[in-house]
C-alpha positions as CSV (number, residue, x, y, z in Angstrom):
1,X,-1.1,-15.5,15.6
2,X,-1.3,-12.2,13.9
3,X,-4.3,-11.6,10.9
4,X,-1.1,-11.0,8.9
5,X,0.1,-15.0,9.5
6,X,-3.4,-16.1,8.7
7,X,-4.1,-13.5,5.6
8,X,-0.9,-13.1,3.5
9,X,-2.9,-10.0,2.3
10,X,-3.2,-7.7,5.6
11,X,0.4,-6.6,5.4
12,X,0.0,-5.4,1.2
13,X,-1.1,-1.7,2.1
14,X,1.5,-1.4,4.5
15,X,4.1,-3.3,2.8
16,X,3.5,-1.5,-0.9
17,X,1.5,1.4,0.0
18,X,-1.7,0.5,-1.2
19,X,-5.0,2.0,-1.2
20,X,-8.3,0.2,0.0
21,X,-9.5,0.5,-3.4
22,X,-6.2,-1.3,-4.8
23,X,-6.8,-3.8,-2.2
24,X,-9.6,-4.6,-2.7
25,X,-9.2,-5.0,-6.4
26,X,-6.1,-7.1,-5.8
27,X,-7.9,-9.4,-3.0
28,X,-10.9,-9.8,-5.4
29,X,-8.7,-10.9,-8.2
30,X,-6.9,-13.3,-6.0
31,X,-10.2,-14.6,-5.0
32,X,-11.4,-15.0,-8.7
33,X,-13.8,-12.6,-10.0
34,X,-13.0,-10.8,-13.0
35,X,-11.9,-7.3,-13.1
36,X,-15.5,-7.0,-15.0
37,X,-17.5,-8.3,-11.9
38,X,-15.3,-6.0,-9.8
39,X,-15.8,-2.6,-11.1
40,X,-19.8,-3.7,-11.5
41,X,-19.7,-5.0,-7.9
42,X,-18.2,-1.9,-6.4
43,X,-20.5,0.2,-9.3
44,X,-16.9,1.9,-10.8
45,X,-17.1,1.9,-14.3
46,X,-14.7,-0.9,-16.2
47,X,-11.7,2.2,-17.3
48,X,-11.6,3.1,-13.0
49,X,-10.9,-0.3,-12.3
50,X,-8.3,-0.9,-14.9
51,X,-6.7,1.9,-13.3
52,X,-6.5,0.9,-10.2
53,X,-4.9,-2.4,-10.9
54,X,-2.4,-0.7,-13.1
55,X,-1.3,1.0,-9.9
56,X,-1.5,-2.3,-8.2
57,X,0.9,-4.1,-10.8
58,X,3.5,-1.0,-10.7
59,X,3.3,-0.8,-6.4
60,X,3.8,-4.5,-6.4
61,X,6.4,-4.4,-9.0
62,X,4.2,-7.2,-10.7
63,X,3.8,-7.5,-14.4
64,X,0.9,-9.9,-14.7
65,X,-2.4,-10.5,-12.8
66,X,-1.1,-14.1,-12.5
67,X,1.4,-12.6,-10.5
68,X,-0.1,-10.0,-8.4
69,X,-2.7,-13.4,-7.6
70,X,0.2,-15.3,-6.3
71,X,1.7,-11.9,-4.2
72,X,-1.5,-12.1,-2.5
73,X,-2.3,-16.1,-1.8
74,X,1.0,-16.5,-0.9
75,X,3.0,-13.5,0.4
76,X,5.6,-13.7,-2.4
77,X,6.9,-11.5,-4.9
78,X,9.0,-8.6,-5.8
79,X,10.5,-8.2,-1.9
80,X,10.2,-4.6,-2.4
């Protein structure tokens, strides 16, 4: 079995073209930190992180964070 059968998240870059930064926001907000603890985690200021999930929602054809959460636990979503 494949890291991409055990981690519905492995095949986001490749799937919607996302960056390790938007990956790792997207992961990080699946795993439940705040975008807050995020941005000071990865010392990006709050505006940088914002950002980058803004280009997260619009690559993932998401609308909400509770959505882009369940694209990533569960491999569903948009199908684009």
């Amino acid at each position: 079995m494949g890291d991409e059968t055990r981690r519905p998240e492995a095949a986001l870059p490749a799937r919607y073209g996302l960056t390790a930064a938007e990956l790792r926001i997207a992961t990080e907000l699946a795993a439940g930190s705040s975008l807050r603890a995020i941005a000071d985690r990865h010392r990006i200021s709050y505006e940088t992180a914002r950002t980058q999930l803004k280009a997260v929602l619009s690559k993932t054809g998401t609308r909400r964070q509770s959505e882009l959460v369940s694209l990533v636990l569960l491999g569903t979503g948009s199908g684009r």
